[in-house]
Backbone atoms as SQL, in Angstrom:
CREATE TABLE atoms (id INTEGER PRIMARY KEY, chain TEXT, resi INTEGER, resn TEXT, atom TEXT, x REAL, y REAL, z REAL);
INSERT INTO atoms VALUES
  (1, 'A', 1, 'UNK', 'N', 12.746, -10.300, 13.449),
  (2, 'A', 1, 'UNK', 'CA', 11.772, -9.469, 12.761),
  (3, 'A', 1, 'UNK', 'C', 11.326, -8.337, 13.684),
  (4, 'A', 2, 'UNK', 'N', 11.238, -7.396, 13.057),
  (5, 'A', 2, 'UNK', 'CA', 10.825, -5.679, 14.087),
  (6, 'A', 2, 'UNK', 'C', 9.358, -5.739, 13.178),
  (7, 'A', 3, 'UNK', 'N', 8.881, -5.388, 14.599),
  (8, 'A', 3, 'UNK', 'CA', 7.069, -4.343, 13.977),
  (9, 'A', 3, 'UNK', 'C', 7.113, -2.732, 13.673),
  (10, 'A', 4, 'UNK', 'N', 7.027, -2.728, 12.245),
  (11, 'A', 4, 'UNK', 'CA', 7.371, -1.326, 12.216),
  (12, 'A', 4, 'UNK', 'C', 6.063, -1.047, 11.361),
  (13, 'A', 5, 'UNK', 'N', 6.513, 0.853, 11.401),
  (14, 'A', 5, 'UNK', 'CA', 5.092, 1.340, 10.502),
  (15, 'A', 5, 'UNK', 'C', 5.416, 2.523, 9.688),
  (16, 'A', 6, 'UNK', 'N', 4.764, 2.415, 8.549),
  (17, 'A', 6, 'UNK', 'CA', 4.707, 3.690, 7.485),
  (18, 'A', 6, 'UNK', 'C', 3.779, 4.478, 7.081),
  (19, 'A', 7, 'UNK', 'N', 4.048, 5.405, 6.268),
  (20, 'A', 7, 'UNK', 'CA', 3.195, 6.133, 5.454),
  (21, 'A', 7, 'UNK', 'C', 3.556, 6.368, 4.217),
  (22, 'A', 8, 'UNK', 'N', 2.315, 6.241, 3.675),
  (23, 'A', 8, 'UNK', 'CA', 2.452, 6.796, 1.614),
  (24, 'A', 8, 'UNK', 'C', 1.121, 7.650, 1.412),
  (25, 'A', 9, 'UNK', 'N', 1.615, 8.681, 0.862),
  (26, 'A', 9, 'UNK', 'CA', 0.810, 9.452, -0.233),
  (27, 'A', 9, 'UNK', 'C', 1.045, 9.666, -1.643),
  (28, 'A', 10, 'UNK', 'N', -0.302, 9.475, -2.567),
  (29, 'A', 10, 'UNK', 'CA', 0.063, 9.417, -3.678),
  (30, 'A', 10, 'UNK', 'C', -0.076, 11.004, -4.006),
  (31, 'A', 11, 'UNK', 'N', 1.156, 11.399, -4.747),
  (32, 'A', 11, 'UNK', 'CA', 1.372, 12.890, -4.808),
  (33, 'A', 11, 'UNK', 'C', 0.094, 13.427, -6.063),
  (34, 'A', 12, 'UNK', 'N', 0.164, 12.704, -6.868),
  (35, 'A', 12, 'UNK', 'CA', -0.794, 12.802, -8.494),
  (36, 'A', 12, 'UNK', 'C', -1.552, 11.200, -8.182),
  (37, 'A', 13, 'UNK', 'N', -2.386, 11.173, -8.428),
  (38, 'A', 13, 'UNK', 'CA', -3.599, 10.705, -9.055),
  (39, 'A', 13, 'UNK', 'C', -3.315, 9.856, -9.793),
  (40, 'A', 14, 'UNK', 'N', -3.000, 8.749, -10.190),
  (41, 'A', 14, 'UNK', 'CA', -3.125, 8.371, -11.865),
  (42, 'A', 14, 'UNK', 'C', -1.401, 7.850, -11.718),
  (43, 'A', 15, 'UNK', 'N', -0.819, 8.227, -10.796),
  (44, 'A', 15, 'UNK', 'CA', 1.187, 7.625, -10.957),
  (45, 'A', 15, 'UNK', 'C', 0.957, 6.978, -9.405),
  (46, 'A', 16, 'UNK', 'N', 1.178, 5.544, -9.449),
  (47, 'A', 16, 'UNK', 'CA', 1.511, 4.480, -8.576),
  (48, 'A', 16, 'UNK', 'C', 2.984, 5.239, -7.996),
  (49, 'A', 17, 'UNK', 'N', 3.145, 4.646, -6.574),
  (50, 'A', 17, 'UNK', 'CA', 4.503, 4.802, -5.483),
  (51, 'A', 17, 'UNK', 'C', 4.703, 3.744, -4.898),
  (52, 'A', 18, 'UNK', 'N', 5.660, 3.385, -4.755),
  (53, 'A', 18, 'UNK', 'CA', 6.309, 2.349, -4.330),
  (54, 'A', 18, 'UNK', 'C', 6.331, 2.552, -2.719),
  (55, 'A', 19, 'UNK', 'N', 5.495, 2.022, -2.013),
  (56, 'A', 19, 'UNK', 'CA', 5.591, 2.039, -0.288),
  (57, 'A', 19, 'UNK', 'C', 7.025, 2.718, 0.516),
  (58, 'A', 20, 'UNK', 'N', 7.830, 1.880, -0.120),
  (59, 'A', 20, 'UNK', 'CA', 9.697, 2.271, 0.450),
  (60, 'A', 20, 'UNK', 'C', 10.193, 1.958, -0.664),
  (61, 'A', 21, 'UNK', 'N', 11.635, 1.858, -0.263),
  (62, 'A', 21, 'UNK', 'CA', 12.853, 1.146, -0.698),
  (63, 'A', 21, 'UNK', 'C', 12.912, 0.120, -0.350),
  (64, 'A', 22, 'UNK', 'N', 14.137, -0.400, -0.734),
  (65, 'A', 22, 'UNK', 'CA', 14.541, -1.815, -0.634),
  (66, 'A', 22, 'UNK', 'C', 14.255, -2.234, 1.166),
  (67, 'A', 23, 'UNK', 'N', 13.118, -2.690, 1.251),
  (68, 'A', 23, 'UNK', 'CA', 12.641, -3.827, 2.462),
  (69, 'A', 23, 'UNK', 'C', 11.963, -4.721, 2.295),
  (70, 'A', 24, 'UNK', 'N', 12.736, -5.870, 3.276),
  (71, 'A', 24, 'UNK', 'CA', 11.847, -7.393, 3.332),
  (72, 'A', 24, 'UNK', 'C', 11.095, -7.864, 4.141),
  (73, 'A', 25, 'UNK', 'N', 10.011, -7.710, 3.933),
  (74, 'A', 25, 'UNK', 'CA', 8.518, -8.153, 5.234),
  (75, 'A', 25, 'UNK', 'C', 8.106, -9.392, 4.720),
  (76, 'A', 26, 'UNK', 'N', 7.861, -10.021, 5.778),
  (77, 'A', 26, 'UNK', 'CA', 7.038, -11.453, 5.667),
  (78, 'A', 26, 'UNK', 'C', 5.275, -11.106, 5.540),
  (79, 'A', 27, 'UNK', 'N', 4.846, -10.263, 6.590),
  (80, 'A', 27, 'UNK', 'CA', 3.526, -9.978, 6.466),
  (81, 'A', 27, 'UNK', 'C', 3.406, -8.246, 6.652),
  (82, 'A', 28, 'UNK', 'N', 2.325, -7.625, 6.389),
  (83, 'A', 28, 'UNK', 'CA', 2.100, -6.573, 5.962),
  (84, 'A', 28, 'UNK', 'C', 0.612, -5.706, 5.863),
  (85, 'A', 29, 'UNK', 'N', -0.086, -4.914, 6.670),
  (86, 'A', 29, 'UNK', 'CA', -1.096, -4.596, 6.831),
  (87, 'A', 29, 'UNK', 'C', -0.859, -3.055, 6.552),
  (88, 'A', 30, 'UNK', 'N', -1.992, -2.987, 4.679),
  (89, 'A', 30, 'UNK', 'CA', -2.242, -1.730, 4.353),
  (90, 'A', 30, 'UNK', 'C', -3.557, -1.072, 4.577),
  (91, 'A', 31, 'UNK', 'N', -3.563, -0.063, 5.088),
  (92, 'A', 31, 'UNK', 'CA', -4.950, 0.467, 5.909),
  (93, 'A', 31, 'UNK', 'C', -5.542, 1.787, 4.906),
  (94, 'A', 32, 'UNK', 'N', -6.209, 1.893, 3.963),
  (95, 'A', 32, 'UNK', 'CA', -6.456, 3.351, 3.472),
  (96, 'A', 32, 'UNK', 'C', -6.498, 4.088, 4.448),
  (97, 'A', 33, 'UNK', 'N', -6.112, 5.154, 4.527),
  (98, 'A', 33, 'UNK', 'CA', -6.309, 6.882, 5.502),
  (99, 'A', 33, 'UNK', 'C', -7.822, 6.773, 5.966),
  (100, 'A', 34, 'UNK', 'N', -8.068, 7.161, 6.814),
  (101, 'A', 34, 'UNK', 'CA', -9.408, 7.619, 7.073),
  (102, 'A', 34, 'UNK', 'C', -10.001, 8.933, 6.559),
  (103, 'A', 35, 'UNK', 'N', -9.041, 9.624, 6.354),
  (104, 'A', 35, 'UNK', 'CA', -9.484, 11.518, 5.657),
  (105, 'A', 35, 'UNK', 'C', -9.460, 11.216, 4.164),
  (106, 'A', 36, 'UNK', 'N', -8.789, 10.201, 3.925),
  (107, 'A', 36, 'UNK', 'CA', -8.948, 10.245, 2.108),
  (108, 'A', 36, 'UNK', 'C', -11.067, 10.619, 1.659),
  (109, 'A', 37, 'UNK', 'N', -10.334, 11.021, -0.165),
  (110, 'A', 37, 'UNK', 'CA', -11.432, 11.499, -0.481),
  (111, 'A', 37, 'UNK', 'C', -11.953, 10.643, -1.229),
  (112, 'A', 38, 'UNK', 'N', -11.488, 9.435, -2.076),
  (113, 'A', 38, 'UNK', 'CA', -11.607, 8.905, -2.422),
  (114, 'A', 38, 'UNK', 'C', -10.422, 7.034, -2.271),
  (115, 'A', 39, 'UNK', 'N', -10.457, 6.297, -2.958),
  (116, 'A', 39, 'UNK', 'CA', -10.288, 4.792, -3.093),
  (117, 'A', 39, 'UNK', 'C', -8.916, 4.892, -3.383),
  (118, 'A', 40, 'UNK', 'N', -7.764, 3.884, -2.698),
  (119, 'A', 40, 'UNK', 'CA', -6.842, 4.212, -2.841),
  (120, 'A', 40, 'UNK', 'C', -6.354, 2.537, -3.999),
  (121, 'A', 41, 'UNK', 'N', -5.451, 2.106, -4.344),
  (122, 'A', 41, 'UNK', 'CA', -5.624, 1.341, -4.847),
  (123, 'A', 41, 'UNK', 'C', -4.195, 0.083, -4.449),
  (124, 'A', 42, 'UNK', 'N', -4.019, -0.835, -4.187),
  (125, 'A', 42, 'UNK', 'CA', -2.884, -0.896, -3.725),
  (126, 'A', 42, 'UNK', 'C', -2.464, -2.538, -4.858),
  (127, 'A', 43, 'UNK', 'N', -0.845, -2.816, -4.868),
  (128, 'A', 43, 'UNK', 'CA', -0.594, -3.355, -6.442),
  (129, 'A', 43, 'UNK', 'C', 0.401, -3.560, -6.911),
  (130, 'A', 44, 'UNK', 'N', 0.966, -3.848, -7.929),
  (131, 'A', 44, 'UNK', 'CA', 2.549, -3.754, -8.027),
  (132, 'A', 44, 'UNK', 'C', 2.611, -2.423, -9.291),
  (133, 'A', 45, 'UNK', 'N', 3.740, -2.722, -9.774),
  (134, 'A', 45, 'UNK', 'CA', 4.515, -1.166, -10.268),
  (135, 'A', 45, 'UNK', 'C', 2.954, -0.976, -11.678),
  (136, 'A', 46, 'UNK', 'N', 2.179, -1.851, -12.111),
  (137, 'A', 46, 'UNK', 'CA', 1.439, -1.518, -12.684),
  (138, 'A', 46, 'UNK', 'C', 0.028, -0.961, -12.561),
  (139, 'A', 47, 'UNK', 'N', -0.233, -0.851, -11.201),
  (140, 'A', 47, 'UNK', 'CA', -1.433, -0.767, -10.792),
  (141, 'A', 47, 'UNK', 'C', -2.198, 0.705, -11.112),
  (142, 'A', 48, 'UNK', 'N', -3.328, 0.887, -11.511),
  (143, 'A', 48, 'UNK', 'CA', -3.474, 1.708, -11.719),
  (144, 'A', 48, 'UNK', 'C', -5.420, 2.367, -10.974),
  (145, 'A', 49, 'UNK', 'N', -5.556, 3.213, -10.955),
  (146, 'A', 49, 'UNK', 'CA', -7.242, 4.006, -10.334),
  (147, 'A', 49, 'UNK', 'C', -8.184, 4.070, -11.061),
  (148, 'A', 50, 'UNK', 'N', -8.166, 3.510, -12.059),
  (149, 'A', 50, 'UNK', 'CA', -9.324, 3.098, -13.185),
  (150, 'A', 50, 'UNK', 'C', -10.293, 2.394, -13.281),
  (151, 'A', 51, 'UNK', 'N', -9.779, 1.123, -12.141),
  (152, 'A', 51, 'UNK', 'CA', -10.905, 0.110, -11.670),
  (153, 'A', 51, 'UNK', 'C', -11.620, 0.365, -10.472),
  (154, 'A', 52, 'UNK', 'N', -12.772, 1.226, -11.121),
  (155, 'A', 52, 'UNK', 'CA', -13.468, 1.609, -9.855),
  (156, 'A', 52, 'UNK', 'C', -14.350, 0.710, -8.634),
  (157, 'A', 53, 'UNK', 'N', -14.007, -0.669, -9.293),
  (158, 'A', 53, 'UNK', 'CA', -14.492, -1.470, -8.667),
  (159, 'A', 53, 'UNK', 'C', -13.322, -2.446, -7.464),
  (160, 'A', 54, 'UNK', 'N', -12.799, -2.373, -7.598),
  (161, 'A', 54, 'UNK', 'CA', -10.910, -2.901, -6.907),
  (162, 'A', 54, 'UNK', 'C', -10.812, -1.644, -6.032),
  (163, 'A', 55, 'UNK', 'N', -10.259, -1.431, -5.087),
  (164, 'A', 55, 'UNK', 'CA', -9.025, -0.415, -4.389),
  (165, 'A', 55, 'UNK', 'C', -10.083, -0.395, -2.728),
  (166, 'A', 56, 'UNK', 'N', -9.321, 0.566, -2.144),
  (167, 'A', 56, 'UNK', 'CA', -9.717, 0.256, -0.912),
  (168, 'A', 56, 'UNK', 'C', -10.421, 1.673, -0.178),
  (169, 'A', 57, 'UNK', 'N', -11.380, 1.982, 0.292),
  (170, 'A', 57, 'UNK', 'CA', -12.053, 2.938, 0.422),
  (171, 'A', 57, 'UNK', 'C', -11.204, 3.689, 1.523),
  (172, 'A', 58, 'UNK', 'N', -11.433, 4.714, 2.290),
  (173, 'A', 58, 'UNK', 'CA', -11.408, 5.344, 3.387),
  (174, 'A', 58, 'UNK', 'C', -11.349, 4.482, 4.958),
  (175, 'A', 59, 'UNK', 'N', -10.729, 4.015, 5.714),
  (176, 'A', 59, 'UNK', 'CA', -10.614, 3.124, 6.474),
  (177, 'A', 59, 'UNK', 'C', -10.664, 1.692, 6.318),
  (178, 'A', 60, 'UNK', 'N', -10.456, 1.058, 4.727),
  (179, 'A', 60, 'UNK', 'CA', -10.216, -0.346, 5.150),
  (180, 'A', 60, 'UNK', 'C', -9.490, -0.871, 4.780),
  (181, 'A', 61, 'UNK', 'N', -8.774, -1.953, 5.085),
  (182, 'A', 61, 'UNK', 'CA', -7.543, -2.467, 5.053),
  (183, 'A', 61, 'UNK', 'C', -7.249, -3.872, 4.517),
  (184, 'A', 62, 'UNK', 'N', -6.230, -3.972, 3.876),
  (185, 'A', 62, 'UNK', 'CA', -5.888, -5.285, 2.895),
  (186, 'A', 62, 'UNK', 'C', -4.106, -6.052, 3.818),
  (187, 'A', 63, 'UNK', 'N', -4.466, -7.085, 4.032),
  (188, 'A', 63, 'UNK', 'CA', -3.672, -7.398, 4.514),
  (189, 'A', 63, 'UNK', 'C', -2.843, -8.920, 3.632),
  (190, 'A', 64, 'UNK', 'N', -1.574, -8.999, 3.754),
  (191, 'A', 64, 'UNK', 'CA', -0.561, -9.966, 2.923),
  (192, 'A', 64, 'UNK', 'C', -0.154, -10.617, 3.447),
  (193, 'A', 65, 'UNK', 'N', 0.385, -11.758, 3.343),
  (194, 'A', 65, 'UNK', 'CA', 1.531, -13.097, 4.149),
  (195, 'A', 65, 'UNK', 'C', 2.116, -13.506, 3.173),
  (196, 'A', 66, 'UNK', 'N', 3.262, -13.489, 3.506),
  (197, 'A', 66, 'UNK', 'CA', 4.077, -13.913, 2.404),
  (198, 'A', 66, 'UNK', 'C', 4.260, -15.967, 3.342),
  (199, 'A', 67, 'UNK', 'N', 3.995, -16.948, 2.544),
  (200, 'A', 67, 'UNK', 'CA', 3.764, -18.456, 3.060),
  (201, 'A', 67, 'UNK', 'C', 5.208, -18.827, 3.571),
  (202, 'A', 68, 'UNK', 'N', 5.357, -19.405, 4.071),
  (203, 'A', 68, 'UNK', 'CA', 6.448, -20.661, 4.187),
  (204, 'A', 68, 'UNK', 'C', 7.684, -19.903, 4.473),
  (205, 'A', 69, 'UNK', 'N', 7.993, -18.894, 5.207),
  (206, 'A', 69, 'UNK', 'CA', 8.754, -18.074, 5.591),
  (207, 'A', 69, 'UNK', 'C', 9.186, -17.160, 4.613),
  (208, 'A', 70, 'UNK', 'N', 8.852, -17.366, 3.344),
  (209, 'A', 70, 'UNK', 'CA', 9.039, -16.423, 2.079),
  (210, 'A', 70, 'UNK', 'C', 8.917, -14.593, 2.746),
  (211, 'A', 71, 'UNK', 'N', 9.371, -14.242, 1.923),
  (212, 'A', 71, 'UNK', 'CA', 9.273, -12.709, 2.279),
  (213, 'A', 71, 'UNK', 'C', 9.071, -11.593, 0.753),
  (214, 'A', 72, 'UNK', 'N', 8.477, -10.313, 0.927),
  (215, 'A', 72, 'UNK', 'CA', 8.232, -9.739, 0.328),
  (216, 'A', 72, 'UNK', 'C', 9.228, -8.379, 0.480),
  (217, 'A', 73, 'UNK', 'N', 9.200, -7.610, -0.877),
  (218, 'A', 73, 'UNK', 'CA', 10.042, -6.485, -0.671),
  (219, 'A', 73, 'UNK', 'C', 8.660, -5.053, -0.961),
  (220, 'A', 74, 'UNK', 'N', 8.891, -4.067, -0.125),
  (221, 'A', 74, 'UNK', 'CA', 8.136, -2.911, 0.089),
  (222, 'A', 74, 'UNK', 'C', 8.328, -2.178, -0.912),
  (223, 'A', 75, 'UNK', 'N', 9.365, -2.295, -1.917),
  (224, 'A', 75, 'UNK', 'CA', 9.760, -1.513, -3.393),
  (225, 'A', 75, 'UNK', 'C', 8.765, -2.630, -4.449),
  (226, 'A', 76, 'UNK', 'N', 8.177, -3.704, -4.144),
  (227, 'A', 76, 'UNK', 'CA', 7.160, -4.013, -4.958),
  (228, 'A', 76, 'UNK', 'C', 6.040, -4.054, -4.942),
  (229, 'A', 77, 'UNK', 'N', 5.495, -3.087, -3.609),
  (230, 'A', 77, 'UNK', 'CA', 4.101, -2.931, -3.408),
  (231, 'A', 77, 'UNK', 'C', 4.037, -1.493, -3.601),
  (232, 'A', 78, 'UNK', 'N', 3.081, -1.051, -4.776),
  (233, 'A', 78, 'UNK', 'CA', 2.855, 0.076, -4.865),
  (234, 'A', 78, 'UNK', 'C', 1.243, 0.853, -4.385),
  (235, 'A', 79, 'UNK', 'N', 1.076, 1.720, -4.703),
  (236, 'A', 79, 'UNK', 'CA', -0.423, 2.422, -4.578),
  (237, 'A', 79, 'UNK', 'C', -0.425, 3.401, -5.522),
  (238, 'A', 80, 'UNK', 'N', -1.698, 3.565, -6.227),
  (239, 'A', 80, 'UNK', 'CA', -2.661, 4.700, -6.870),
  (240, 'A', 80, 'UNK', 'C', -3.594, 5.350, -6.167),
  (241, 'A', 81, 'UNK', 'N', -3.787, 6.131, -6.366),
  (242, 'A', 81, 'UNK', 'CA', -4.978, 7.138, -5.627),
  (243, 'A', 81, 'UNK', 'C', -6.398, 7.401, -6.857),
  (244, 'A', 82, 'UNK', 'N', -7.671, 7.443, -6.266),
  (245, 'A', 82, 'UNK', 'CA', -8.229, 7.894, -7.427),
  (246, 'A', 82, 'UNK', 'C', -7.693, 9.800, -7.453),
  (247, 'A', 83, 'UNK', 'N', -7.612, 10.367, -5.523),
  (248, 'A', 83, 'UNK', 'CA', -7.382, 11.561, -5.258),
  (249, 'A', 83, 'UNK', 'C', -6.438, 12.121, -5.619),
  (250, 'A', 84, 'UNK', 'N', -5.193, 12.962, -5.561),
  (251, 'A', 84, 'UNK', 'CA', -4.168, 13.506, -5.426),
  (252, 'A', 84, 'UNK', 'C', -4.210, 13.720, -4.114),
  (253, 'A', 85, 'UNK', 'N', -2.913, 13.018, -3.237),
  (254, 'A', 85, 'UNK', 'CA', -2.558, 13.511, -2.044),
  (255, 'A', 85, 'UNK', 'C', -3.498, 12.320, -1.049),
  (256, 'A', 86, 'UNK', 'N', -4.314, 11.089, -1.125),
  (257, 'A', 86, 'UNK', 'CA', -4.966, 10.143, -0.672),
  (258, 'A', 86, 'UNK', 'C', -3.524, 9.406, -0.490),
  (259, 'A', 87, 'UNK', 'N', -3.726, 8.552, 0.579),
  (260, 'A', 87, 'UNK', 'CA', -2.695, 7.674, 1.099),
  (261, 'A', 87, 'UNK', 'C', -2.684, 6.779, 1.674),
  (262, 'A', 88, 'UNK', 'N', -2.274, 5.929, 2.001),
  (263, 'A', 88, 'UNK', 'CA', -2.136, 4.822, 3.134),
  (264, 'A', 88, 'UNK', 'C', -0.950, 4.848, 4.210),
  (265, 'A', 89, 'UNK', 'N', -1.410, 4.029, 5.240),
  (266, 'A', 89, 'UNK', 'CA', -0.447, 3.892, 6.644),
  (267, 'A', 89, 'UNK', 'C', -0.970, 2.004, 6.606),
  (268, 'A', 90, 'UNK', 'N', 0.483, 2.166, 7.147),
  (269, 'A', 90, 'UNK', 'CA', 1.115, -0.017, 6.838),
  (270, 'A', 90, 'UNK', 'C', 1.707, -0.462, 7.601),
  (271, 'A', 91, 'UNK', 'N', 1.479, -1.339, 8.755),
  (272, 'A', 91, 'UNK', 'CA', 2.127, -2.142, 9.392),
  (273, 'A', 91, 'UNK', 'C', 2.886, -2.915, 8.613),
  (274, 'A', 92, 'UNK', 'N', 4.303, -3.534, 9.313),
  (275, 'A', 92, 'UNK', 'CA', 4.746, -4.592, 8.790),
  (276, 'A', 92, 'UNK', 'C', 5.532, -5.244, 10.026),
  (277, 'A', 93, 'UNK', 'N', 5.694, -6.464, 9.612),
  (278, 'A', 93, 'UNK', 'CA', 7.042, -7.220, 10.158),
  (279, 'A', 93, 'UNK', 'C', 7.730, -7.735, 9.428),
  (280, 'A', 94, 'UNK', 'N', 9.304, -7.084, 9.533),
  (281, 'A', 94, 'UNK', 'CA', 10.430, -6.318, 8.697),
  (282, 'A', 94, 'UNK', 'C', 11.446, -6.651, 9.328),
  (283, 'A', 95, 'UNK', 'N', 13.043, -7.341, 8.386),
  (284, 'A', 95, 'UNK', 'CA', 14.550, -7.425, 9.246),
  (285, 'A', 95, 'UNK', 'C', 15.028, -6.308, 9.106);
């Protein structure tokens, strides 16, 4: 497993992005931006910026484990923005 790191911005407001492509992480730390203007929202391909009560503000971070050596793919974690152009940066450990 490698420690690697990314970035996502949601280009529009209102249309979820898929973190990457096809990758498999066991665990995974998503951090909202600190410059965002608003709540970013993080989710699978349905997630959406409507629930103003859910998503993750300006510096804080949601973190995943996938159990029992299971692993997750980065094409099924998406994000919404309430902003246009709000984003996240994500640790992972990744083959």
């Amino acid at each position: 497993m490698k420690f690697q790191r990314g970035k996502k911005a949601v280009t529009t407001a209102g249309t979820p992005v898929a973190l990457d492509t096809n990758r498999l992480v066991s665990t995974i730390i998503i951090k909202a931006e600190d410059g965002n203007t608003g709540k970013v929202f993080p989710g699978d391909s349905t997630v959406n910026n409507s629930d103003t009560e859910q998503g993750l503000n300006p510096g804080d971070s949601l973190t995943l484990a996938w159990p029992h050596g299971d692993v997750g793919n980065l094409a099924d974690i998406y994000i919404d923005a309430a902003t246009n152009g709000d984003g996240v940066v994500f640790w992972y450990l990744g083959r």
